[in-house]
ZATI-728074 format. One record per residue (C-alpha): x, y, z. Coordinates in steps of 0.1 Angstrom, whole numbers, padded with zeros to 4 digits, m for minus. Example, Ala and Ser with C-alpha at 12.3 -4.5 7.8 and 13.67 -1.06 7.14 Angstrom:
2
NODE     u     v     w
NODE  0123 m0045  0078
NODE  0137 m0011  0071
This chain:
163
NODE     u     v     w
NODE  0065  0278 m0115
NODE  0066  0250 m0087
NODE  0077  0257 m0058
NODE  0089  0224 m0030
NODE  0068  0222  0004
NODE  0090  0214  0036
NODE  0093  0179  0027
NODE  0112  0191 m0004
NODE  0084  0173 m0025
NODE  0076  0199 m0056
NODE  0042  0211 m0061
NODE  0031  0226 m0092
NODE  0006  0251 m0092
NODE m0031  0241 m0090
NODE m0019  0213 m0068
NODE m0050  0202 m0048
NODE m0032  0178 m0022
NODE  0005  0162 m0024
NODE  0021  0140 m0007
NODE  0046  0107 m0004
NODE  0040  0077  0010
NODE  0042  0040  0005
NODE  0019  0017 m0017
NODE  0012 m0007  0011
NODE  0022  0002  0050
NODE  0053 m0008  0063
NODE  0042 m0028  0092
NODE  0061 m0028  0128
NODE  0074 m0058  0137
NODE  0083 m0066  0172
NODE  0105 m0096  0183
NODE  0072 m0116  0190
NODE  0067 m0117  0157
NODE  0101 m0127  0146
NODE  0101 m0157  0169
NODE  0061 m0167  0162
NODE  0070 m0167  0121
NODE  0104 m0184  0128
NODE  0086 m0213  0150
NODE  0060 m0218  0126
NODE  0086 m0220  0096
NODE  0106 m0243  0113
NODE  0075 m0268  0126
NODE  0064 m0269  0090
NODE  0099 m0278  0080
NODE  0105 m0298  0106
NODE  0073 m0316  0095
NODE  0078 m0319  0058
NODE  0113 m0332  0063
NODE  0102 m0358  0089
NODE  0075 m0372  0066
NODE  0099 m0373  0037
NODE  0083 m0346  0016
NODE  0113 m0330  0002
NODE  0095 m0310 m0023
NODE  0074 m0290  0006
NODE  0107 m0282  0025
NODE  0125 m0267 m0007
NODE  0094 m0251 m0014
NODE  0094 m0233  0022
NODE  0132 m0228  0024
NODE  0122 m0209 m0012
NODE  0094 m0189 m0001
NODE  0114 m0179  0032
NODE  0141 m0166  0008
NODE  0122 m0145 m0013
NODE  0102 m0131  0013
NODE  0137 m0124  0030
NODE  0151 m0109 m0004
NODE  0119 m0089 m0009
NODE  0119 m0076  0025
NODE  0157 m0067  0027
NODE  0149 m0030  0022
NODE  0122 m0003  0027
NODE  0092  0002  0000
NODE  0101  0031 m0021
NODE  0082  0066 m0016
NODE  0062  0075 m0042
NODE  0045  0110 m0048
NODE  0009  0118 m0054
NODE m0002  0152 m0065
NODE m0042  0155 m0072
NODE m0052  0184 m0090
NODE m0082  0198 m0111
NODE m0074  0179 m0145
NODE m0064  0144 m0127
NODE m0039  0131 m0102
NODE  0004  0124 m0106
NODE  0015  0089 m0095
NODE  0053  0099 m0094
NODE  0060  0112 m0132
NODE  0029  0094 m0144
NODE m0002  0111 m0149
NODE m0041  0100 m0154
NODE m0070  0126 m0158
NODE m0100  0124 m0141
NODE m0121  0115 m0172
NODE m0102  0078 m0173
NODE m0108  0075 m0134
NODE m0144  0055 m0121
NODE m0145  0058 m0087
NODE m0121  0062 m0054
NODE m0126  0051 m0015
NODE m0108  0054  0011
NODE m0101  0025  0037
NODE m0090  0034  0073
NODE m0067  0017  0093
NODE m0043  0021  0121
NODE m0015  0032  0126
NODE m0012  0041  0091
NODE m0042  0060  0087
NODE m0055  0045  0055
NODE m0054  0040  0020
NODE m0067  0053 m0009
NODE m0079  0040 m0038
NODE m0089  0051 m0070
NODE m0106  0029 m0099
NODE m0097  0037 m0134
NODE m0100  0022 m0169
NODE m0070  0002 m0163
NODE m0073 m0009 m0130
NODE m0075 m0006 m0096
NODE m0044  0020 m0077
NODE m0040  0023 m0044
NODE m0018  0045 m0017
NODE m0011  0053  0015
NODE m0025  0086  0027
NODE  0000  0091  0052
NODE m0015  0120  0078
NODE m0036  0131  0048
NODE m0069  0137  0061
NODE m0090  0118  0049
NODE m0120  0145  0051
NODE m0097  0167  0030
NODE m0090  0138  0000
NODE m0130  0134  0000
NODE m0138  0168 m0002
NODE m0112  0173 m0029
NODE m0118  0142 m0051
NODE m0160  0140 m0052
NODE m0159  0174 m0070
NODE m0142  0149 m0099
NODE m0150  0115 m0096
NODE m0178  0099 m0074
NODE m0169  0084 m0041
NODE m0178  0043 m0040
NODE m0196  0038 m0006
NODE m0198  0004  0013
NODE m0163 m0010  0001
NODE m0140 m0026  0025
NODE m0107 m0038  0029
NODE m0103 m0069  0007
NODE m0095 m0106  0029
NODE m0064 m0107  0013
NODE m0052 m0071  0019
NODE m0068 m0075  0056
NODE m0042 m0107  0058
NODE m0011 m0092  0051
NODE m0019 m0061  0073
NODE m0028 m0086  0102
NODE m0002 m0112  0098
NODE  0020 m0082  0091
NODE  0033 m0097  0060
């Protein structure tokens, strides 16, 4: 029988670790920022329209509307449960026999993400006040843990730029 934590996420028996979180962190945006991207947007506008390049303009005006769009409301929580016979990505499960590796990658204020490489690809979620001790300990008893992997330049990017 499963019984819900106090986040009324339900945990089945066996349950390892659970929680919810986001697939990427939602960054904090501060009015700086707002201004800074709205300044660049409209130089490079401004720019295009001035040299007669029509084409880059729409092109911005575009990409500032999908990221608008996009961004209009918060990532959905998804739940993890990790367990002895594999982990549950929301209603989806995958054994530990189709999974290669996992790492973790620490960052602030977020705490970090984890990762887990399996025959299909590469998933990845925020650990969100998981220790990140605990998730080691519990996942190298199932899968080996890859060492010396980093934060990729593109993942770094958006986390900087706040994207």
């Amino acid at each position: 029988m499963s019984t819900p934590n106090t986040h009324g996420l339900v945990i089945p028996p066996g349950t390892l670790l659970a929680w919810e979180a986001t697939r990427r962190a939602v960054p904090h945006r501060t009015r700086a920022w707002y201004i800074a991207a709205s300044a660049i947007v409209l130089i490079m506008g401004g720019y295009s329209l001035a040299i007669g390049n029509w084409s880059t303009a729409l092109a911005l005006f575009a990409c500032v509307l999908v990221y608008a769009v996009s961004h209009k409301s918060a990532p959905p929580l998804h739940r993890i449960i990790i367990t002895h016979e594999g982990f549950h990505f929301d209603e989806t499960f995958t054994p530990w026999h189709r999974c290669n590796a996992f790492w973790i990658i620490e960052t602030q204020p977020s705490g970090g993400t984890l990762h887990i490489q399996t025959a299909k690809g590469k998933f990845a979620i925020q650990i969100n006040g998981i220790s990140p001790h605990d998730i080691h300990e519990n996942l190298s008893s199932f899968i080996k843990y890859a060492e010396g992997k980093h934060e990729s330049f593109v993942d770094y990017f958006i986390r900087i730029s706040k994207l």
